[in-house]
N, C-alpha and C positions, 0 to 999 in steps of 0.2 A: 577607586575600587570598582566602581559601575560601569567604566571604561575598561579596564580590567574583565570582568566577568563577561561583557560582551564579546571581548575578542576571545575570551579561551574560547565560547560559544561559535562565535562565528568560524574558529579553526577548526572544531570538533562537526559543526556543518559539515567545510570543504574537505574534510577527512572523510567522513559519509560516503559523500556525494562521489569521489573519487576511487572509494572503496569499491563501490556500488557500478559506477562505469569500468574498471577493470572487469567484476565478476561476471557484470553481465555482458560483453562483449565477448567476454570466452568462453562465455554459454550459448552464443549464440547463433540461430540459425545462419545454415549457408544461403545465401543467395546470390543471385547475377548479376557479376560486377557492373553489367550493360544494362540492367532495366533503368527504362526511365522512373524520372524524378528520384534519379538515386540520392540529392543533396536535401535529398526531403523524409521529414518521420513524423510522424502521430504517439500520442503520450498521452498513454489511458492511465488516470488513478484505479485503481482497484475497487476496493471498499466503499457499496451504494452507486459507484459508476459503470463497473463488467459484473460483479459480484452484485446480490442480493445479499445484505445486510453484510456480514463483518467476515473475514478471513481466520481474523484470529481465534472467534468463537468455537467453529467448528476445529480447526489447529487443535486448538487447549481441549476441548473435551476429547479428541483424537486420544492425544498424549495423555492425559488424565485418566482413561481408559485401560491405558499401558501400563498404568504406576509409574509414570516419569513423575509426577507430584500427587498432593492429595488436596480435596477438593477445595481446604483454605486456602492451599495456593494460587486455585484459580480465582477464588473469588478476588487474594491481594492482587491478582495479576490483572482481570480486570477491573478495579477501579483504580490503581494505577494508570490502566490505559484511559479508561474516562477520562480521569483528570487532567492524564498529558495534554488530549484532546480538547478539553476544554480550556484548561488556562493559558496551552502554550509552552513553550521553553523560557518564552521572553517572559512570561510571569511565574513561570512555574519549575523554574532551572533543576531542583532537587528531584522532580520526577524522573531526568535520563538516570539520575544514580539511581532509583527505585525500580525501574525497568532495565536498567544492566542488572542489578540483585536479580530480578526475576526472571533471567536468561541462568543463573547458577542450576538450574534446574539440567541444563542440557548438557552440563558440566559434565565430561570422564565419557560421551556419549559419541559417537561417530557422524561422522559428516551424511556417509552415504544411509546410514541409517534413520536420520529425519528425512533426509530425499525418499526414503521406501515408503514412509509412515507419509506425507506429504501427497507423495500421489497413490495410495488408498484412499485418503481423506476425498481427495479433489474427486475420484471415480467416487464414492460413495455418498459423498453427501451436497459436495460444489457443483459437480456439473449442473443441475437441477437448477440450481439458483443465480444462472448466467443471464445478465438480462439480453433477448434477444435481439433488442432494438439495436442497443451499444456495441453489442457482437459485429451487426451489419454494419456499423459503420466501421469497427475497426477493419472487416472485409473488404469493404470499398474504397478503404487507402489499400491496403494492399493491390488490391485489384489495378490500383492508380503507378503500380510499382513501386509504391512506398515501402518507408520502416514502418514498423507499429510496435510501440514497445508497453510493457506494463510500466508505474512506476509507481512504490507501493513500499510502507515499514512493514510489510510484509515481508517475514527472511527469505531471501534470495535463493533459498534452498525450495523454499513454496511457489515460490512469485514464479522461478523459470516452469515448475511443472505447471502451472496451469498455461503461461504464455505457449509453451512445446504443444500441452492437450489445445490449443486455440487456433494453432497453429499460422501464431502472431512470432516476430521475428526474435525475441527476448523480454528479459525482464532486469526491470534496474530495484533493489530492493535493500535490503538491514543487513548487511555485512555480518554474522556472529566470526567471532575470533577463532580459528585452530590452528593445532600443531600436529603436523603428522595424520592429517584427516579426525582429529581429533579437536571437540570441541575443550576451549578453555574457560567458557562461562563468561568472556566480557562479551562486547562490541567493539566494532575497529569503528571509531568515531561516535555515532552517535544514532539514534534508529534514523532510519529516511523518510523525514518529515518536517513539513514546511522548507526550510530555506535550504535545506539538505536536497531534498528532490531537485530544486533550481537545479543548486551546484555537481550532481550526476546528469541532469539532464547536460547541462553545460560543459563538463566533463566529456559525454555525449558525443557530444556535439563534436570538441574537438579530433577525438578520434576517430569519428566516423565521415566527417567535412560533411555534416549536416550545416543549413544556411535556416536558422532559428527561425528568421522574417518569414519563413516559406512554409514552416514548418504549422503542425496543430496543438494541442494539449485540451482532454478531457476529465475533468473531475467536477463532484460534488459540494468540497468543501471548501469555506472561506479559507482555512489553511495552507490551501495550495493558491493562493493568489501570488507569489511568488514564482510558479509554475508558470501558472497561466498567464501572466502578465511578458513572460520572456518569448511569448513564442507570435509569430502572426495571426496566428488566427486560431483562439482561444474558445472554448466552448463550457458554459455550464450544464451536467447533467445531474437530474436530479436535485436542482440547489438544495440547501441551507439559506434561511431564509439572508442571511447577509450575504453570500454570494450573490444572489438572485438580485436583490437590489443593487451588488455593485458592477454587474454585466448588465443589466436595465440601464444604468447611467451609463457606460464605458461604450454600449452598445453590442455588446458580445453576444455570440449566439445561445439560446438557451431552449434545451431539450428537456422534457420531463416524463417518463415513459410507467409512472407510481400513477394507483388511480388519488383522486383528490382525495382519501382518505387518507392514503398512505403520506403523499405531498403536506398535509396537515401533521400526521404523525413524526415525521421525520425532519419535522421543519428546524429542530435547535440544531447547533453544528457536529457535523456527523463524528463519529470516530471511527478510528483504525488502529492496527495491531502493529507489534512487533514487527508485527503487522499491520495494524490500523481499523479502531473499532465502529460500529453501526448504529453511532448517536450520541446526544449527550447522558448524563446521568439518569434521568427519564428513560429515554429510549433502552439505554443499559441494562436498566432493573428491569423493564417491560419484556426486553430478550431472555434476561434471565428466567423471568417466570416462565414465559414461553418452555424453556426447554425441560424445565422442572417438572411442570404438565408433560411434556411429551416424553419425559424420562418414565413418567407415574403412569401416563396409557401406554406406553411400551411393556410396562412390567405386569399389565395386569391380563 
């Protein structure tokens, strides 16, 4: 049965992963088929790595804003996502049904209509929280002729407008299911997270004759070691304190651009949303408060 459960898993991955390299290569930016290092890309995680704190926070309060749900839902939504984030798929298999439940929200809703709401959010409240550091580097592959792709459970519908506003080559992201530009409330696979990223990066790969060995990947969390482990030259930004220790051993390079407050702050494994969220249960509730307060000095 444990053999079992592992393979639906691992199918529902390469289902992701796949989903995720079709959508985002047809999003994706033009460029020249002659620039050098064309067999080469860079692979930024989202969440605590381009972004300051979580994608999906601001997303959910976006749409909550809207009456797409009401405010229990975002609370089920995120600790839902905490917990994916913390225990995993491999210990925590029941959370992808608990986070496809928590996509029925967008259910009977249009495609091009979360893309509208998607980049208002990014202009209003993301750009702010790009961190400049990670920016420059994803610049300086470019610069180099490279790809630069996001790649992030962030939905696909979010993930390309910030990759377009960054004016990075695409985004590989959470597949949501439609018909007729209409959402049907599942997922095609599974969100794009941990071994789902590999399998679109790798995906990726094959469509675009990227050469992986040559290739970079940047993220903050131990979750994406899967990522980072497939590519040449792998980078920690921001760790989580177990990533940091296993790019210290492995010898990987490791960026950290949070002052030592924040690096202590955020030190348990980050999360991300539908996206992919901005810590673990701690950090969670601590954002929460956060914007509770800023809800309460906004209204007064």
């Amino acid at each position: 049965m444990a053999r079992f459960r592992l393979s639906q898993r691992t199918v529902r991955s390469v289902l992701a992963g796949q989903a995720a390299a079709v959508a985002g290569t047809n999003r994706k930016k033009n460029t020249p088929a002659s620039r050098p290092h064309a067999n080469t890309a860079a692979f930024f995680d989202l969440d605590n790595t381009v972004l300051r704190g979580a994608a999906i926070f601001y997303l959910a309060r976006g749409l909550a804003a809207r009456k797409f749900f009401s405010t229990r839902d975002v609370l089920k939504w995120i600790w839902w996502e905490t917990a994916f984030r913390i225990g995993g798929s491999e210990r925590a298999g029941h959370i992808n049904n608990a986070r496809e439940t928590g996509l029925s929200f967008i259910r009977g809703h249009r495609v091009d209509e979360l893309t509208a709401i998607g980049e208002e959010i990014f202009d209003k409240h993301m750009v702010r929280k790009i961190w400049p550091h990670t920016r420059s580097l994803a610049q300086a592959h470019l610069d180099m002729g490279q790809q630069v792709w996001l790649v992030t459970a962030t939905p696909i519908e979010v993930a390309a407008t910030i990759a377009k506003r960054l004016g990075l080559t695409g985004a590989l992201g959470t597949v949501a299911e439609s018909a007729d530009g209409v959402y049907t409330g599942h997922l095609v696979g599974e969100p794009l997270h941990g071994r789902a990223k590999a399998e679109a990066v790798r995906a990726l790969a094959d469509r675009e004759g990227l050469d992986l060995a040559l290739c970079s990947a940047y993220s903050d969390s131990t979750n994406d070691l899967p990522l980072l482990s497939m590519v040449g030259h792998p980078c920690a930004i921001n760790p989580d304190r177990q990533l940091r220790r296993h790019a210290k051993a492995h010898g990987w390079r490791i960026r950290d651009f949070r002052t030592g407050r924040q690096a202590a702050r955020f030190g348990l494994p980050a999360a991300a949303g539908v996206g992919a969220l901005a810590g673990g249960v701690m950090a969670g509730v601590a954002l929460r408060r956060k914007l509770r307060l800023a809800d309460i000095q906004a209204a007064r």
